[in-house]
mmJSON file of the N, C-alpha and C atoms, coordinates in Angstrom:
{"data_MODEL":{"atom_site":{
"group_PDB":["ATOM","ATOM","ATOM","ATOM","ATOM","ATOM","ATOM","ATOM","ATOM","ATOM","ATOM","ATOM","ATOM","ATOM","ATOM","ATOM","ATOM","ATOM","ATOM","ATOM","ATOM","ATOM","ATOM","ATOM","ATOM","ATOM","ATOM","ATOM","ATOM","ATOM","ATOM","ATOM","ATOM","ATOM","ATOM","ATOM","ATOM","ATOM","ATOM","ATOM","ATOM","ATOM","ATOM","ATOM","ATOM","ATOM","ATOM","ATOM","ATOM","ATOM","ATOM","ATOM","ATOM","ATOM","ATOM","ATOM","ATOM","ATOM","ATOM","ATOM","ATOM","ATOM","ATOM","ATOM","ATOM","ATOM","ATOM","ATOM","ATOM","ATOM","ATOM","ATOM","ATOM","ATOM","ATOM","ATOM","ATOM","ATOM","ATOM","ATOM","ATOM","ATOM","ATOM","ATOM","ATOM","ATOM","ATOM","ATOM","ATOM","ATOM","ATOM","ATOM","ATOM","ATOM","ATOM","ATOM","ATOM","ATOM","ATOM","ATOM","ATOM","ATOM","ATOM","ATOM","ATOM","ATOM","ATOM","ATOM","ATOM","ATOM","ATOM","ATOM","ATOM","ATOM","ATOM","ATOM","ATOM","ATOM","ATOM","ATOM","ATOM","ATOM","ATOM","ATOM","ATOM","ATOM","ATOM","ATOM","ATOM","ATOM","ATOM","ATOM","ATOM","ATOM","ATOM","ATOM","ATOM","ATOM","ATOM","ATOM","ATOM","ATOM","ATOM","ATOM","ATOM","ATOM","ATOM","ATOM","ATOM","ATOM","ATOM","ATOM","ATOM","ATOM","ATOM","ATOM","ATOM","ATOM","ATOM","ATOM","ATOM","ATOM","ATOM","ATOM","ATOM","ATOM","ATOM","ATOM","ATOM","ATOM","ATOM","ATOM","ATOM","ATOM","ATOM","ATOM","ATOM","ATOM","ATOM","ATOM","ATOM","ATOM","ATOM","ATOM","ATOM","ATOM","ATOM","ATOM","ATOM","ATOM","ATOM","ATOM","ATOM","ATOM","ATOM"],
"id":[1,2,3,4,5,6,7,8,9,10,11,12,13,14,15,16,17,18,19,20,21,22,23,24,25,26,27,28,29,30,31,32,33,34,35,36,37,38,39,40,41,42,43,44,45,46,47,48,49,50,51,52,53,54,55,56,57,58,59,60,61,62,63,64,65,66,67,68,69,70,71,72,73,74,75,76,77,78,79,80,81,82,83,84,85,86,87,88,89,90,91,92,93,94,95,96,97,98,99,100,101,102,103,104,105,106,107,108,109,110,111,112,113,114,115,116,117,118,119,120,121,122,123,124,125,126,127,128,129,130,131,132,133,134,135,136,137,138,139,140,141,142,143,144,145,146,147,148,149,150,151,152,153,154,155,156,157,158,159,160,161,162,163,164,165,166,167,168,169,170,171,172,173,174,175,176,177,178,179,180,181,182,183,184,185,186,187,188,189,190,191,192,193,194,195],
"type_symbol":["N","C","C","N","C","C","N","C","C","N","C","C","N","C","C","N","C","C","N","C","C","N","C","C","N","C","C","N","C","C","N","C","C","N","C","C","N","C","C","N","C","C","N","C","C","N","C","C","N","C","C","N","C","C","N","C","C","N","C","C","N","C","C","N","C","C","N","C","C","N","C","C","N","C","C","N","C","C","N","C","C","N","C","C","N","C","C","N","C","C","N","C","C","N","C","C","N","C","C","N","C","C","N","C","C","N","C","C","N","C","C","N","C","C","N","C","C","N","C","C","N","C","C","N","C","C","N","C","C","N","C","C","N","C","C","N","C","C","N","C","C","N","C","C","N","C","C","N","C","C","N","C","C","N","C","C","N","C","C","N","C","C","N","C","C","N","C","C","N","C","C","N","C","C","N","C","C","N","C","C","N","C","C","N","C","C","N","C","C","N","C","C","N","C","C"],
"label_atom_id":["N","CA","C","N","CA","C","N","CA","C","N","CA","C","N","CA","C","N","CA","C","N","CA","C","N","CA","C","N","CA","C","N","CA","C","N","CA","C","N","CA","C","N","CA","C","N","CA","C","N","CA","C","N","CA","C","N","CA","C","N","CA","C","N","CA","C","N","CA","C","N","CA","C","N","CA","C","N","CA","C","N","CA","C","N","CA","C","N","CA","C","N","CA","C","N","CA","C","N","CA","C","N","CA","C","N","CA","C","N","CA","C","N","CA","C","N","CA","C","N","CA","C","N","CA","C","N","CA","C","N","CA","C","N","CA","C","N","CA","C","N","CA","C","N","CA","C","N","CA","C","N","CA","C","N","CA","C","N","CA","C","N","CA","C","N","CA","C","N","CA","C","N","CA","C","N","CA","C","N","CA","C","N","CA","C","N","CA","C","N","CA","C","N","CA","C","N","CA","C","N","CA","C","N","CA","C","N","CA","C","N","CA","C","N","CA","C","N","CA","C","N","CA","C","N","CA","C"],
"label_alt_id":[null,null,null,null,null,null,null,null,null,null,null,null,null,null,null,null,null,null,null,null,null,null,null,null,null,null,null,null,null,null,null,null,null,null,null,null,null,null,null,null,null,null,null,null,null,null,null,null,null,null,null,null,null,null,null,null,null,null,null,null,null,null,null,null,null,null,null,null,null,null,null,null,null,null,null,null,null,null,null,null,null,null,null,null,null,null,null,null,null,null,null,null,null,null,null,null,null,null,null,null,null,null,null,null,null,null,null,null,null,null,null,null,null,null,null,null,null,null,null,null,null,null,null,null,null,null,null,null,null,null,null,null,null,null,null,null,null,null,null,null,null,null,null,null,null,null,null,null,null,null,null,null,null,null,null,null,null,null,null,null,null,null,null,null,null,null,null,null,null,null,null,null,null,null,null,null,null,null,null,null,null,null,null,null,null,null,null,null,null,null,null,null,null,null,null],
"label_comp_id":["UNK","UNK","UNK","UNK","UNK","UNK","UNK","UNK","UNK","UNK","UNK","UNK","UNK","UNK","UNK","UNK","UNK","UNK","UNK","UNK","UNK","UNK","UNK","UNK","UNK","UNK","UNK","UNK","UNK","UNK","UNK","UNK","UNK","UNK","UNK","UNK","UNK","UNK","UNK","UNK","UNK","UNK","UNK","UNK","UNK","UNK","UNK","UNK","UNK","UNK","UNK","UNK","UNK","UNK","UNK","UNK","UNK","UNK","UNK","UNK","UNK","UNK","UNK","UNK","UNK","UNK","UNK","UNK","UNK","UNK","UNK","UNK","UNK","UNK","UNK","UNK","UNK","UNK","UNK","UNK","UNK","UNK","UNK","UNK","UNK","UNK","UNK","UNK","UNK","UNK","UNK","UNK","UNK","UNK","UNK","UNK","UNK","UNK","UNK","UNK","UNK","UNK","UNK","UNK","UNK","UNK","UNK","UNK","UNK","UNK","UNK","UNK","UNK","UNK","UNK","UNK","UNK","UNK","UNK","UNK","UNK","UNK","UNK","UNK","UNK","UNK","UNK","UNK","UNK","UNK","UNK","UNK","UNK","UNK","UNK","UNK","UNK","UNK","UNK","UNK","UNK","UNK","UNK","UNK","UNK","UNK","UNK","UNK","UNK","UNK","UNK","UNK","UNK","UNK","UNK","UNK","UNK","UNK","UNK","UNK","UNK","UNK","UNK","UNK","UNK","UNK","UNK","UNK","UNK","UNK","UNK","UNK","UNK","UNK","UNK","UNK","UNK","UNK","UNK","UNK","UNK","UNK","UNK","UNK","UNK","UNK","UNK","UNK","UNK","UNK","UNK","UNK","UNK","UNK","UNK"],
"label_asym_id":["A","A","A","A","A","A","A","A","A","A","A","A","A","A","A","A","A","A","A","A","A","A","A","A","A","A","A","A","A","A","A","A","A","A","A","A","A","A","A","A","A","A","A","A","A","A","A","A","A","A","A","A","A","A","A","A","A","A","A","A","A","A","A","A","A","A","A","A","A","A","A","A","A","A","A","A","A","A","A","A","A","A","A","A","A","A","A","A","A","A","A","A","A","A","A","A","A","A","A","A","A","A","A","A","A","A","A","A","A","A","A","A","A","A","A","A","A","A","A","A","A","A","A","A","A","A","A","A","A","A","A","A","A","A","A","A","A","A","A","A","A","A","A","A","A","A","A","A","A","A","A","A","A","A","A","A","A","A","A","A","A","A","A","A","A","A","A","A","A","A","A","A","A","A","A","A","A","A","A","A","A","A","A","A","A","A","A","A","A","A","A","A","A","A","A"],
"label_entity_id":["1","1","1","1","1","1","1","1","1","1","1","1","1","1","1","1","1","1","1","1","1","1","1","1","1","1","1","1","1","1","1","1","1","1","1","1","1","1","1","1","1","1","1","1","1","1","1","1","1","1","1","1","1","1","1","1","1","1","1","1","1","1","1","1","1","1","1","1","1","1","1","1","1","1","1","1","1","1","1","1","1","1","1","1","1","1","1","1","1","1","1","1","1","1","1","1","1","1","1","1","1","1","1","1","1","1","1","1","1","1","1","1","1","1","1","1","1","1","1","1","1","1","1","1","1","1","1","1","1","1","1","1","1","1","1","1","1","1","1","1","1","1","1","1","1","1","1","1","1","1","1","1","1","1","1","1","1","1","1","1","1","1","1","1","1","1","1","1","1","1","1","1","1","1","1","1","1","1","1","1","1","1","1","1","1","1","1","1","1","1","1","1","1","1","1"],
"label_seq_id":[1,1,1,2,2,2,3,3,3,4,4,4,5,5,5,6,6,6,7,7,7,8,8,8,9,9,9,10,10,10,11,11,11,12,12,12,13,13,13,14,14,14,15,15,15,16,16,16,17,17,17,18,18,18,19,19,19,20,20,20,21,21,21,22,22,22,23,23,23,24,24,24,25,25,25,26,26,26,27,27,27,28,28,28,29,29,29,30,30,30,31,31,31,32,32,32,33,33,33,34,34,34,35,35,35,36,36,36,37,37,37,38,38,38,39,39,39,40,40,40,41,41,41,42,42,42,43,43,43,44,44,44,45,45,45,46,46,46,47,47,47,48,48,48,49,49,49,50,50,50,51,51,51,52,52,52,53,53,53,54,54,54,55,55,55,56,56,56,57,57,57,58,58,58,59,59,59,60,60,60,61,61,61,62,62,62,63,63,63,64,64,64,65,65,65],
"pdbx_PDB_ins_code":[null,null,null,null,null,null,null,null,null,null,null,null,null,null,null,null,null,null,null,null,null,null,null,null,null,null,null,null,null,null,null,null,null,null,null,null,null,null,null,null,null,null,null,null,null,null,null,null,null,null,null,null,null,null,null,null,null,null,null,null,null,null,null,null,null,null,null,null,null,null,null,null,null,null,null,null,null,null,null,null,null,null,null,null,null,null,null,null,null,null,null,null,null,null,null,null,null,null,null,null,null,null,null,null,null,null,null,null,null,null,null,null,null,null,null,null,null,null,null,null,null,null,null,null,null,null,null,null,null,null,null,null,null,null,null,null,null,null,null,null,null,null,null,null,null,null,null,null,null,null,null,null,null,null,null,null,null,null,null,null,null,null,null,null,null,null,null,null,null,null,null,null,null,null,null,null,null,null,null,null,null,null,null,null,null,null,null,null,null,null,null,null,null,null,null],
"Cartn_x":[43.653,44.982,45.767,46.709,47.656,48.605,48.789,49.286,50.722,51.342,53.173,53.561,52.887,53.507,54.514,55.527,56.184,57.018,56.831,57.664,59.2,59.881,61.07,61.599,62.475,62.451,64.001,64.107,65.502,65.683,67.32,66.896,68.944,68.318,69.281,70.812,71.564,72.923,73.727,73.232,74.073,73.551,73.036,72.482,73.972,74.472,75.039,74.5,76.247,75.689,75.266,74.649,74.457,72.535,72.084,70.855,69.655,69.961,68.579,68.04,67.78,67.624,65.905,65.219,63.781,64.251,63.544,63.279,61.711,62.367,61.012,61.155,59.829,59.426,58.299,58.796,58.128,57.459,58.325,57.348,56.238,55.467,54.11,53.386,52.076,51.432,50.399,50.637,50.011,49.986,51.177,51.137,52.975,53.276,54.691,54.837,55.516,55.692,56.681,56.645,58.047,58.011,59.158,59.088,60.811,60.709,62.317,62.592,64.279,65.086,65.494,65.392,65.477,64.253,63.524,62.129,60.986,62.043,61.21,59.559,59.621,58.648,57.227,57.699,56.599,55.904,54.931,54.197,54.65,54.024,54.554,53.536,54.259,53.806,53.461,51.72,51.302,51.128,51.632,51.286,50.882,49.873,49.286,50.815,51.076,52.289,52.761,51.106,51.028,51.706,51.174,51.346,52.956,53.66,54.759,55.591,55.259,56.295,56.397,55.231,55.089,55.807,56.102,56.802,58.142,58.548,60.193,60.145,59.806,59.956,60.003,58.914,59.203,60.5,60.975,62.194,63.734,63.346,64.562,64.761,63.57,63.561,63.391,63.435,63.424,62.328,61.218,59.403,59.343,59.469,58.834,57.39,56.622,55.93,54.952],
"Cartn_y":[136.75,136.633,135.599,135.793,135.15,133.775,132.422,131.595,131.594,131.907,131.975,130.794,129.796,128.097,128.21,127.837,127.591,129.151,129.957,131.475,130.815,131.486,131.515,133.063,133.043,134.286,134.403,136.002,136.66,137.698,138.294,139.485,140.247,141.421,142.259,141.548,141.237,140.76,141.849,142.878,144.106,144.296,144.087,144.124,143.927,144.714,144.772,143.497,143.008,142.553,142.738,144.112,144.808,144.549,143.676,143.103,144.125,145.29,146.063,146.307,144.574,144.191,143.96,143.614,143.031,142.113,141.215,139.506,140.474,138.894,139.303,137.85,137.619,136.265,136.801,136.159,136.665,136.19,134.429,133.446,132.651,134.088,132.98,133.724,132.656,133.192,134.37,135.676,136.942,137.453,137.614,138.244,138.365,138.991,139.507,139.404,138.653,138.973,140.052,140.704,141.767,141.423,141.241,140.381,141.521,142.1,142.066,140.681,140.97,139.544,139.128,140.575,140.165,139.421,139.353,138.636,138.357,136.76,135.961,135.512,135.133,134.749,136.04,137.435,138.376,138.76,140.033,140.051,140.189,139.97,140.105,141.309,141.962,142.98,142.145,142.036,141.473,142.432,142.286,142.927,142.428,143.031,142.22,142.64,141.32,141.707,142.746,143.016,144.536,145.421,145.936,147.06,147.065,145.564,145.559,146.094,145.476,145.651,147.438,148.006,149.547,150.061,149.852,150.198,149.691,148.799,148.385,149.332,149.952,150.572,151.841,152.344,154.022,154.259,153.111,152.638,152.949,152.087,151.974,153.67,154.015,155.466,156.322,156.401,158.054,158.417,157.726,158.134,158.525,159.866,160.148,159.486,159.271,158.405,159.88],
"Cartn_z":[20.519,21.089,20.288,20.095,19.13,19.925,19.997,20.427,20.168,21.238,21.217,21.306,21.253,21.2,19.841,20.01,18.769,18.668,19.068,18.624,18.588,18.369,17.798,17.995,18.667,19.77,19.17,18.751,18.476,19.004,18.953,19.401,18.192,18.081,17.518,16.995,16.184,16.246,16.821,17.157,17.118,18.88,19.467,20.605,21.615,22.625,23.75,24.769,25.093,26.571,27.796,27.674,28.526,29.15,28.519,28.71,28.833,27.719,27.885,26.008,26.258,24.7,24.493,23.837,23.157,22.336,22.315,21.37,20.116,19.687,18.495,18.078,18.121,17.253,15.958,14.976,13.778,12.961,13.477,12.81,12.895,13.823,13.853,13.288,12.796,11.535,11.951,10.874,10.92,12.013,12.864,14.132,14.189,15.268,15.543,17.153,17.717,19.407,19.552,20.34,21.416,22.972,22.985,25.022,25.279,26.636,26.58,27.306,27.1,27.097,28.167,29.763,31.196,31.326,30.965,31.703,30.119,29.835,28.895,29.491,30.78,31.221,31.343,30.778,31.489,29.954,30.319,29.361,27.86,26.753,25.377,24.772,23.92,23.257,21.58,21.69,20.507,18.965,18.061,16.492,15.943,14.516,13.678,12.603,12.413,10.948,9.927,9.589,8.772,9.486,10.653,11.783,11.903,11.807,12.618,11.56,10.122,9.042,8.7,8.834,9.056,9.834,10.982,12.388,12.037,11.363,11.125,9.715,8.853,8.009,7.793,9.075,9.619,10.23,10.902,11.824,10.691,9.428,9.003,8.183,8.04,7.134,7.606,8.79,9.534,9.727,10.214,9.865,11.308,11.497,13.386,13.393,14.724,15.233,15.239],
"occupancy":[1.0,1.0,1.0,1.0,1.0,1.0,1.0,1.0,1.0,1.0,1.0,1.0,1.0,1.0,1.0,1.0,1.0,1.0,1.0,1.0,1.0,1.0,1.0,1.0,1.0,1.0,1.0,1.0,1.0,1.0,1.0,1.0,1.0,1.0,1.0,1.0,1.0,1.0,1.0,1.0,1.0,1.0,1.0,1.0,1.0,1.0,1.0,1.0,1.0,1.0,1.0,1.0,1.0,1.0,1.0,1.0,1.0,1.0,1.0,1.0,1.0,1.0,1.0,1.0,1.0,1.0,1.0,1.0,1.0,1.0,1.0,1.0,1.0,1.0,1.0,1.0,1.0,1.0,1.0,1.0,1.0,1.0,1.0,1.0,1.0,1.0,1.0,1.0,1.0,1.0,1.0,1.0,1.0,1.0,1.0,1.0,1.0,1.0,1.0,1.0,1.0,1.0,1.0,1.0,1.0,1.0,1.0,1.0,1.0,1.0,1.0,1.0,1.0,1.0,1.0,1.0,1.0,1.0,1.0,1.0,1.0,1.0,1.0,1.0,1.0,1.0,1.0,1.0,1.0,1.0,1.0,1.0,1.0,1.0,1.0,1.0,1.0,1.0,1.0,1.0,1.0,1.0,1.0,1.0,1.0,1.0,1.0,1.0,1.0,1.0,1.0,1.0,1.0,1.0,1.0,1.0,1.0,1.0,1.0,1.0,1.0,1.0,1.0,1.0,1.0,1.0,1.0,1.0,1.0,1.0,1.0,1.0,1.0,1.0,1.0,1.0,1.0,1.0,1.0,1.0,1.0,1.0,1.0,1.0,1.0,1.0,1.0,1.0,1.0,1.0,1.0,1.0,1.0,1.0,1.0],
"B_iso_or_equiv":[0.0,0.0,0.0,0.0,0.0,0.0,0.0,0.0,0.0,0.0,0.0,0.0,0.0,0.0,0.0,0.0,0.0,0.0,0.0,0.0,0.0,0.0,0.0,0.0,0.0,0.0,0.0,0.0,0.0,0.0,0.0,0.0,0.0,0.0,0.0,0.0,0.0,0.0,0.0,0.0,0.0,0.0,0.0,0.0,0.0,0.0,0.0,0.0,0.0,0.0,0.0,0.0,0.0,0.0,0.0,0.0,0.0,0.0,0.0,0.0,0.0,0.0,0.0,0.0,0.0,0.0,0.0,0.0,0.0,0.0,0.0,0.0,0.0,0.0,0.0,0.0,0.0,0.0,0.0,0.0,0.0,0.0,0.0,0.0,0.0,0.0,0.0,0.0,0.0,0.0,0.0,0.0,0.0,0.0,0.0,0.0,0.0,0.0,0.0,0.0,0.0,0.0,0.0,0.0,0.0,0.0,0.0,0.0,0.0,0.0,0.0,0.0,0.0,0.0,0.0,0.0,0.0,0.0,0.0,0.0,0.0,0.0,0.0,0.0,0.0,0.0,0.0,0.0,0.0,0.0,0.0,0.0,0.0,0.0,0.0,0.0,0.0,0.0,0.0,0.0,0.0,0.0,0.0,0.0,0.0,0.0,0.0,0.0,0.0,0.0,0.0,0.0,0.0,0.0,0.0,0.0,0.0,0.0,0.0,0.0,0.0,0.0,0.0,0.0,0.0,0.0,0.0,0.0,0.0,0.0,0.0,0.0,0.0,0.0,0.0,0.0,0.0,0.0,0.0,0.0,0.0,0.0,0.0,0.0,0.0,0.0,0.0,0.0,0.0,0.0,0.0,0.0,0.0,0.0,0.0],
"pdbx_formal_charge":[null,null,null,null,null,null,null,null,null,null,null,null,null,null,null,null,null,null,null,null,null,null,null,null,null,null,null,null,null,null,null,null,null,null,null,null,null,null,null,null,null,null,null,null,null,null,null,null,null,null,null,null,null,null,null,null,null,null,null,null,null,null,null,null,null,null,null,null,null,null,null,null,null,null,null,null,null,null,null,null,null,null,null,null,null,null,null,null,null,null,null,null,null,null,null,null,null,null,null,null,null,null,null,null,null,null,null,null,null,null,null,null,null,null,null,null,null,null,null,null,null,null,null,null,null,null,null,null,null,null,null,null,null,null,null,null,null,null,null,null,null,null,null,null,null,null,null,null,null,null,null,null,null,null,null,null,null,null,null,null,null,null,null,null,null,null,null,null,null,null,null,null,null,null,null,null,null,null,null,null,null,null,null,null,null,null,null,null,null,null,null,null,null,null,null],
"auth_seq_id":[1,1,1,2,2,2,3,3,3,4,4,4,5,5,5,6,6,6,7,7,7,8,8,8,9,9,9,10,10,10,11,11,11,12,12,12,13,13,13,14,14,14,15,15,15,16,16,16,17,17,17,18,18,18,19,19,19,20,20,20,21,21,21,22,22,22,23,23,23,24,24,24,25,25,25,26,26,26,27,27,27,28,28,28,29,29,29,30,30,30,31,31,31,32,32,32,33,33,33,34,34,34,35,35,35,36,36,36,37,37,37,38,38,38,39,39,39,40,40,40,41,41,41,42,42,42,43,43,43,44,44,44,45,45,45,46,46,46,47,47,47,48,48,48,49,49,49,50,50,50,51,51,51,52,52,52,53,53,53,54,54,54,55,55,55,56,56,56,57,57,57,58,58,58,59,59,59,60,60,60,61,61,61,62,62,62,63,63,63,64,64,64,65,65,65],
"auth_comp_id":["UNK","UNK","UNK","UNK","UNK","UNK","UNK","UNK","UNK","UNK","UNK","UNK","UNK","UNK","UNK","UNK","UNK","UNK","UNK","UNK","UNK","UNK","UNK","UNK","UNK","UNK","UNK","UNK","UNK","UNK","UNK","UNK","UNK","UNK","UNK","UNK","UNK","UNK","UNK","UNK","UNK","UNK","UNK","UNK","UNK","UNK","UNK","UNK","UNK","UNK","UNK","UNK","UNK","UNK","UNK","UNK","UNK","UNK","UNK","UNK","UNK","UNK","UNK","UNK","UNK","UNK","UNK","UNK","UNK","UNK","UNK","UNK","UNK","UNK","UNK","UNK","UNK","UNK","UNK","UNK","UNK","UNK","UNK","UNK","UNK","UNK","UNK","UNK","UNK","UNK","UNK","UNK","UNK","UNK","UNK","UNK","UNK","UNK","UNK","UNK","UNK","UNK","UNK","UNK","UNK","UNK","UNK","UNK","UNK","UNK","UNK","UNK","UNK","UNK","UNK","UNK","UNK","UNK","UNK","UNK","UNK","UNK","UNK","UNK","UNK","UNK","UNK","UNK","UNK","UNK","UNK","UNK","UNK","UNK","UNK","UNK","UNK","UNK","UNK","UNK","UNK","UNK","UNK","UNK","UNK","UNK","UNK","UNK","UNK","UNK","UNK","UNK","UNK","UNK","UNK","UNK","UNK","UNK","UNK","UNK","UNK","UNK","UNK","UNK","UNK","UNK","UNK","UNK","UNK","UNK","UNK","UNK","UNK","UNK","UNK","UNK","UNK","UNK","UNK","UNK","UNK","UNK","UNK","UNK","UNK","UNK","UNK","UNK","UNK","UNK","UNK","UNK","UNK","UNK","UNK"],
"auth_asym_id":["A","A","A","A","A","A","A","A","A","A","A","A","A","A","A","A","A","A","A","A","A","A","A","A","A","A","A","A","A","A","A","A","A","A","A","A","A","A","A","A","A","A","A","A","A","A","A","A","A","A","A","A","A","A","A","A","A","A","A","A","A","A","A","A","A","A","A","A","A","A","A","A","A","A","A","A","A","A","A","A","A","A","A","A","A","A","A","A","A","A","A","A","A","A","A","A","A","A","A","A","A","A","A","A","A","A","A","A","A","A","A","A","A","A","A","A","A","A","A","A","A","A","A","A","A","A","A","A","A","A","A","A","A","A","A","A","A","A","A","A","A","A","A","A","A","A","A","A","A","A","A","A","A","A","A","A","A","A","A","A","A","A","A","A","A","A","A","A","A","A","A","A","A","A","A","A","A","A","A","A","A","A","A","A","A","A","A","A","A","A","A","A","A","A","A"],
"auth_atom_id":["N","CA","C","N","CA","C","N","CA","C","N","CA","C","N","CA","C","N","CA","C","N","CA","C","N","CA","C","N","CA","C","N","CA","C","N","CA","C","N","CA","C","N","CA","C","N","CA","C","N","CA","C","N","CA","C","N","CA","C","N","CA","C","N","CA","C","N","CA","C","N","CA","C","N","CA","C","N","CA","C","N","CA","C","N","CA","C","N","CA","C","N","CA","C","N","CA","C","N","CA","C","N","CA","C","N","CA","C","N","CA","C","N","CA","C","N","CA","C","N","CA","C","N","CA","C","N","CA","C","N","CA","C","N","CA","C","N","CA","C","N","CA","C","N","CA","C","N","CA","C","N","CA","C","N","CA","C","N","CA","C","N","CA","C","N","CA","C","N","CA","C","N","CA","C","N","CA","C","N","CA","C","N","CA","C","N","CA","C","N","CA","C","N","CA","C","N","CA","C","N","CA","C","N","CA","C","N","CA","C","N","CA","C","N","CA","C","N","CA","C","N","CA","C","N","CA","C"],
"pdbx_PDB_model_num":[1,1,1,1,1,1,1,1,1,1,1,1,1,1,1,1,1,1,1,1,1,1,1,1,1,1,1,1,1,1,1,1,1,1,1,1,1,1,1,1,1,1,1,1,1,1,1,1,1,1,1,1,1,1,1,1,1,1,1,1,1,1,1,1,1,1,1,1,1,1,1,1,1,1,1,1,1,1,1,1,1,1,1,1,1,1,1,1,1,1,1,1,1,1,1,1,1,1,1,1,1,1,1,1,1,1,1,1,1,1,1,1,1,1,1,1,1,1,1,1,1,1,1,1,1,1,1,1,1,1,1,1,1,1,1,1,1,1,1,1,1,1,1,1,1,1,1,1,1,1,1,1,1,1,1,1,1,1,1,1,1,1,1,1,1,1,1,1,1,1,1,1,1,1,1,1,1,1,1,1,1,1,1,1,1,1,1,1,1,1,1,1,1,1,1]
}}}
C-alpha cells in the first residue's frame, strides 16, 4: 500500500464547478492516487505509475479499454 502522506492533490484546469471532478496526486514516489473531490476524506484509487501513464496515454489517443 502506498503512503498518501505528502500527496499533492489536483484536479483538471478544465474541470466544471459543478463538483463531479477526481484529484490526482502524482507526486508520490512510483505510485499515482485518484480520490473524487466531493469526498477527499473517502477511499483512493491506488496505481502503480507505469499502469497510470498507460491509462493517460490510451486516454489522450483514442485507445478503447
Amino acid at each position: 500500500m502506498t503512503d498518501l502522506t505528502g500527496a499533492i492533490w489536483r484536479k483538471a484546469s478544465r474541470s466544471s464547478d459543478q463538483g463531479n471532478c477526481v484529484e490526482v496526486a502524482d507526486n508520490l514516489a512510483g505510485a499515482v492516487g485518484v480520490r473524487d473531490s466531493k469526498d477527499v476524506g473517502g477511499p483512493v484509487l491506488r496505481f502503480d505509475a507505469c499502469q497510470w501513464r498507460s491509462f493517460v496515454n490510451g486516454v489522450k489517443g483514442g485507445t478503447p479499454s
